[in-house]
Biotite code that builds the C-alpha atoms (Angstrom):
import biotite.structure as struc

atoms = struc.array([
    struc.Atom([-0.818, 3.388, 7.085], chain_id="A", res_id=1, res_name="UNK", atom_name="CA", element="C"),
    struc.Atom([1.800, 1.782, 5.051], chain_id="A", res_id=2, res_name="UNK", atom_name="CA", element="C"),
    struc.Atom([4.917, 4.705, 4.756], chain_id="A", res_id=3, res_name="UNK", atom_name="CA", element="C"),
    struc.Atom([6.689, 3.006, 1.653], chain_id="A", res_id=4, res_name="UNK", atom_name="CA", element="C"),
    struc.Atom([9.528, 5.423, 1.598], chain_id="A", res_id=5, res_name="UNK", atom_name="CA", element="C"),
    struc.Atom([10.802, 4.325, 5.271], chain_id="A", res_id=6, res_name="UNK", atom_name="CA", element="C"),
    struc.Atom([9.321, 1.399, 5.624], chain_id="A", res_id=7, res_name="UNK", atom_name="CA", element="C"),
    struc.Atom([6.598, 1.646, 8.665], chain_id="A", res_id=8, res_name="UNK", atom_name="CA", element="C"),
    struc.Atom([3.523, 0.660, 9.293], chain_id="A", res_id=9, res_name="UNK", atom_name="CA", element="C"),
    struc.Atom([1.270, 2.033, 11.610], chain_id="A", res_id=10, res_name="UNK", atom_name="CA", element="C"),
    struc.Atom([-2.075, 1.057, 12.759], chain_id="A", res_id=11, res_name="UNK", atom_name="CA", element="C"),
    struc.Atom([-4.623, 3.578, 13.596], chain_id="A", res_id=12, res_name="UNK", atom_name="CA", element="C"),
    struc.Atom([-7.709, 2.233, 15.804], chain_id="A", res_id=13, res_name="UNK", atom_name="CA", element="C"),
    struc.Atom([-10.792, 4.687, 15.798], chain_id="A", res_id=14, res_name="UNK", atom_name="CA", element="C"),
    struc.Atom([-11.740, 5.526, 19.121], chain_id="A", res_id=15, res_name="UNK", atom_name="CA", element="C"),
    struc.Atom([-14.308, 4.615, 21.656], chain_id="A", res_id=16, res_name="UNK", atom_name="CA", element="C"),
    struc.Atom([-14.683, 8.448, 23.473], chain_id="A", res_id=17, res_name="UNK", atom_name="CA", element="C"),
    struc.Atom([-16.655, 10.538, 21.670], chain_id="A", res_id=18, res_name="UNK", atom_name="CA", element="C"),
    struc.Atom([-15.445, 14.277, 20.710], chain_id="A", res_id=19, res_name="UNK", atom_name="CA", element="C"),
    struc.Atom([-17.628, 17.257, 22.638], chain_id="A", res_id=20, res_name="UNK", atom_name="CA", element="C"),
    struc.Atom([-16.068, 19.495, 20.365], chain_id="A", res_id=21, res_name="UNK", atom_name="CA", element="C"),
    struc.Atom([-18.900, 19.316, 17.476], chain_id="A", res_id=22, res_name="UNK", atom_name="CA", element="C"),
    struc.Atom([-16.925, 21.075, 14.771], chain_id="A", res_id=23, res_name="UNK", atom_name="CA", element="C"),
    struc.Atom([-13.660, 19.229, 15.720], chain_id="A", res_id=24, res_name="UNK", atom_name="CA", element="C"),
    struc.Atom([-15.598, 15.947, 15.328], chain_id="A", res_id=25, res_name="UNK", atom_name="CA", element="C"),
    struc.Atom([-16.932, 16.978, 11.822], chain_id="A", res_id=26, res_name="UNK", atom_name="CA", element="C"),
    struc.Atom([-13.593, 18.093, 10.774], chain_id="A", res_id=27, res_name="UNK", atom_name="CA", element="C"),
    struc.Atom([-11.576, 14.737, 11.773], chain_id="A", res_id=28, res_name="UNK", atom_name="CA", element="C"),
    struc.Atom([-14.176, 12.337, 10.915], chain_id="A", res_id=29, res_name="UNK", atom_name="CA", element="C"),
    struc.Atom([-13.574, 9.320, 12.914], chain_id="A", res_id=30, res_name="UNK", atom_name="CA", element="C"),
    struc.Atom([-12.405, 9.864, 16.123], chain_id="A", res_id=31, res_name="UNK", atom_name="CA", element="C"),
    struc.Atom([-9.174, 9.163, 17.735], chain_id="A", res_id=32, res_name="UNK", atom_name="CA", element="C"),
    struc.Atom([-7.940, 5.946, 19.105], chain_id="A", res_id=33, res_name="UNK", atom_name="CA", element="C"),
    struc.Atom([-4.732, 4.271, 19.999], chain_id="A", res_id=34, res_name="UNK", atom_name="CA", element="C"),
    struc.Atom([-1.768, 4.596, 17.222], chain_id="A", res_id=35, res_name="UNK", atom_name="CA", element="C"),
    struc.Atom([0.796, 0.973, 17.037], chain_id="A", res_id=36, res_name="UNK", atom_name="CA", element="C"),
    struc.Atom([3.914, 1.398, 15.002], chain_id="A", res_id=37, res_name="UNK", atom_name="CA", element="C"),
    struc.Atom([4.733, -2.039, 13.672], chain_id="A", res_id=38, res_name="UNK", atom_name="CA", element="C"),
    struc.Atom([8.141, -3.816, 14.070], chain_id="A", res_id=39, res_name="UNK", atom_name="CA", element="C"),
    struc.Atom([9.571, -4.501, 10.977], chain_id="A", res_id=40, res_name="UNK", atom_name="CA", element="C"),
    struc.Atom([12.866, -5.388, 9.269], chain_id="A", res_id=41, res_name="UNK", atom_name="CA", element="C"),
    struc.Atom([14.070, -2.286, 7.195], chain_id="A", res_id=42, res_name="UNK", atom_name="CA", element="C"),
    struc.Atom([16.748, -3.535, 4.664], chain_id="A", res_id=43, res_name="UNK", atom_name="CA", element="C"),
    struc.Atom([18.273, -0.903, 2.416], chain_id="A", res_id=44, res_name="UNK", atom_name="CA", element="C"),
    struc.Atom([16.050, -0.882, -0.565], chain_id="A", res_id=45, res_name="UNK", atom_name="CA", element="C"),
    struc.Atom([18.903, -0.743, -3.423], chain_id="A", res_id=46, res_name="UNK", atom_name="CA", element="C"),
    struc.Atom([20.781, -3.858, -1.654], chain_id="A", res_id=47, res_name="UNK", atom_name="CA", element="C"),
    struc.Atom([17.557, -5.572, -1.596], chain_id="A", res_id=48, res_name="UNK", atom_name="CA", element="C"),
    struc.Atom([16.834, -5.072, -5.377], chain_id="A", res_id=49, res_name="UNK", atom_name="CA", element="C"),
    struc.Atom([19.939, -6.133, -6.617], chain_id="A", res_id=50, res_name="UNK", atom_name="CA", element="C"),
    struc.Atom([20.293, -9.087, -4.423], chain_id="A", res_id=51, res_name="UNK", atom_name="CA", element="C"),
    struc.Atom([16.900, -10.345, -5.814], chain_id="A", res_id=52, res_name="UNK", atom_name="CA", element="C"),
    struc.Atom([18.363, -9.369, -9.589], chain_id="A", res_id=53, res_name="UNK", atom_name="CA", element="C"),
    struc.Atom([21.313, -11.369, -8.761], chain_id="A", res_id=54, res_name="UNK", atom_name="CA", element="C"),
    struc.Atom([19.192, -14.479, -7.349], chain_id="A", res_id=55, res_name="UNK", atom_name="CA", element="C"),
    struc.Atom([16.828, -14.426, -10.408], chain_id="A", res_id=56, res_name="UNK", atom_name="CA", element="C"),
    struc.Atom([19.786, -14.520, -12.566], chain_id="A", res_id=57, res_name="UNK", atom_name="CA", element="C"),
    struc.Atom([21.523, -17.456, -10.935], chain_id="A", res_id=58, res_name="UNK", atom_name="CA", element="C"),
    struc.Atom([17.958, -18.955, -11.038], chain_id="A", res_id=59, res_name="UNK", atom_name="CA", element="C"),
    struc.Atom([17.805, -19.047, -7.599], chain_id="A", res_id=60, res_name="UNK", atom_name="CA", element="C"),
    struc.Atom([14.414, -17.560, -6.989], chain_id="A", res_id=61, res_name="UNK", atom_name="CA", element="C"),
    struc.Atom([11.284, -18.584, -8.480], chain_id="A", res_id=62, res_name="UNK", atom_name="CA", element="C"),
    struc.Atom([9.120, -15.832, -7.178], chain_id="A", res_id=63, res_name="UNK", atom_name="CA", element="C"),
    struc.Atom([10.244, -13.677, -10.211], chain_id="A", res_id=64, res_name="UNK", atom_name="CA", element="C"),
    struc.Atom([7.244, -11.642, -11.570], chain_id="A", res_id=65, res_name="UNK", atom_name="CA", element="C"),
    struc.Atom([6.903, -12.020, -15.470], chain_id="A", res_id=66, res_name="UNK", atom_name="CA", element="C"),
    struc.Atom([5.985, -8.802, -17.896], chain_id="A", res_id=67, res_name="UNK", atom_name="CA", element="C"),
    struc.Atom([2.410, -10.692, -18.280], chain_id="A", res_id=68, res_name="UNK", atom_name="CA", element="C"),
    struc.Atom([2.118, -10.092, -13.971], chain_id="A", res_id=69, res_name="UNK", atom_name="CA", element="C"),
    struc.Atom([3.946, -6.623, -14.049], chain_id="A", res_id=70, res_name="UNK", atom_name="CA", element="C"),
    struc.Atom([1.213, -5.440, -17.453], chain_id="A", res_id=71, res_name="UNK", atom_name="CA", element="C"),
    struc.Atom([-1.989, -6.943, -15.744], chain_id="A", res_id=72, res_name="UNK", atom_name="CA", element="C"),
    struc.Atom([-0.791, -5.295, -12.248], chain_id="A", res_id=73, res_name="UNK", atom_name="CA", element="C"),
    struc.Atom([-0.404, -1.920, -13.895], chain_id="A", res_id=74, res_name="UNK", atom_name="CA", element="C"),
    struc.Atom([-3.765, -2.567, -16.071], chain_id="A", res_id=75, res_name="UNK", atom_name="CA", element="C"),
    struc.Atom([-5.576, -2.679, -12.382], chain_id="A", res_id=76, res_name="UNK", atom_name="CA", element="C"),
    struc.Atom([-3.483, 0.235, -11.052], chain_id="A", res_id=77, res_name="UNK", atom_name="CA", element="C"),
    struc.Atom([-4.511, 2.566, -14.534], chain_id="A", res_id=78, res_name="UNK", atom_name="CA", element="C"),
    struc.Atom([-8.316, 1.469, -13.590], chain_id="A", res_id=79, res_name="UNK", atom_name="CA", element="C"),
    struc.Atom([-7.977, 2.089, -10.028], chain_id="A", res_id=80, res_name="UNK", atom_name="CA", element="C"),
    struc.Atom([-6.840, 5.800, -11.115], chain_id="A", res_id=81, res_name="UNK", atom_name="CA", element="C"),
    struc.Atom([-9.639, 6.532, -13.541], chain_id="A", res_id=82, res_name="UNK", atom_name="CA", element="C"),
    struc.Atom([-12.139, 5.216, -11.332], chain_id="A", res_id=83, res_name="UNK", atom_name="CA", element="C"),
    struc.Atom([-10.827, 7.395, -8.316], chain_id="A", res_id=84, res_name="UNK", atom_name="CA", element="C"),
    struc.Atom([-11.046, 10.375, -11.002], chain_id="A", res_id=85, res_name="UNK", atom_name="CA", element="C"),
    struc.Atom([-14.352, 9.707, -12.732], chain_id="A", res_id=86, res_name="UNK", atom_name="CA", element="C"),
    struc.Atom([-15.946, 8.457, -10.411], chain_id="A", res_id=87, res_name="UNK", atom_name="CA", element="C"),
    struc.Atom([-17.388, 4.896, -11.220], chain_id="A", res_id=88, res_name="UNK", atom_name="CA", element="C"),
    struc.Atom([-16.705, 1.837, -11.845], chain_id="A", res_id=89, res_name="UNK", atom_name="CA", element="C"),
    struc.Atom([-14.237, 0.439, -14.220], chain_id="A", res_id=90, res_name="UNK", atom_name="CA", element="C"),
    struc.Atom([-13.631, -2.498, -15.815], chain_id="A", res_id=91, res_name="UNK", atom_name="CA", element="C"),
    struc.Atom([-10.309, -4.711, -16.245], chain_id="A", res_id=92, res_name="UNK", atom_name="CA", element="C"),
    struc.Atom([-10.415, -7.109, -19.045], chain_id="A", res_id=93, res_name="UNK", atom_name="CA", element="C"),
    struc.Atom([-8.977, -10.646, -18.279], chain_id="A", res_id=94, res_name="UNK", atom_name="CA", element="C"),
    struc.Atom([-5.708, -11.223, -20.254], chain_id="A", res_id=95, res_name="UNK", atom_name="CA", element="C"),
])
């Protein structure tokens, strides 16, 4: 589980005991296993976003994503939505 808005990520592992609680089991679907919250660095988000700003414009990074990237990313994300809300499959066209 990736928390974007504080920055963890925690790993779930399904379990290997089974539940004897039959309605409990059908209610929780998998059953429970061992939970790891991940170590990772946490900078402050607005910092972080206007150092990279500042890099890009001193042409210091070259990682910089380009309006083609950011319109074919949000393309997918659009496609992932309608196909989560109708149900089937849909289509991205190559740009």
């Amino acid at each position: 589980m990736a928390d974007t808005v504080t920055a963890d990520l925690t790993f779930f592992e399904n379990g290997t005991v089974a539940t004897e609680w039959e309605s409990m089991a059908a209610f929780r679907g998998v059953s429970e296993g061992n939970m790891t919250r991940l170590a990772i660095a946490k900078p402050e988000p607005l910092r972080t976003e206007h150092e990279a700003f500042r890099d890009a414009v001193l042409g210091l990074r070259t990682d910089v994503v380009t309006m083609r990237e950011g319109l074919d990313t949000l393309r997918v994300a659009e496609a992932v939505l309608e196909s989560a809300r109708s149900g089937r499959m849909v289509k991205v066209a190559a740009s």
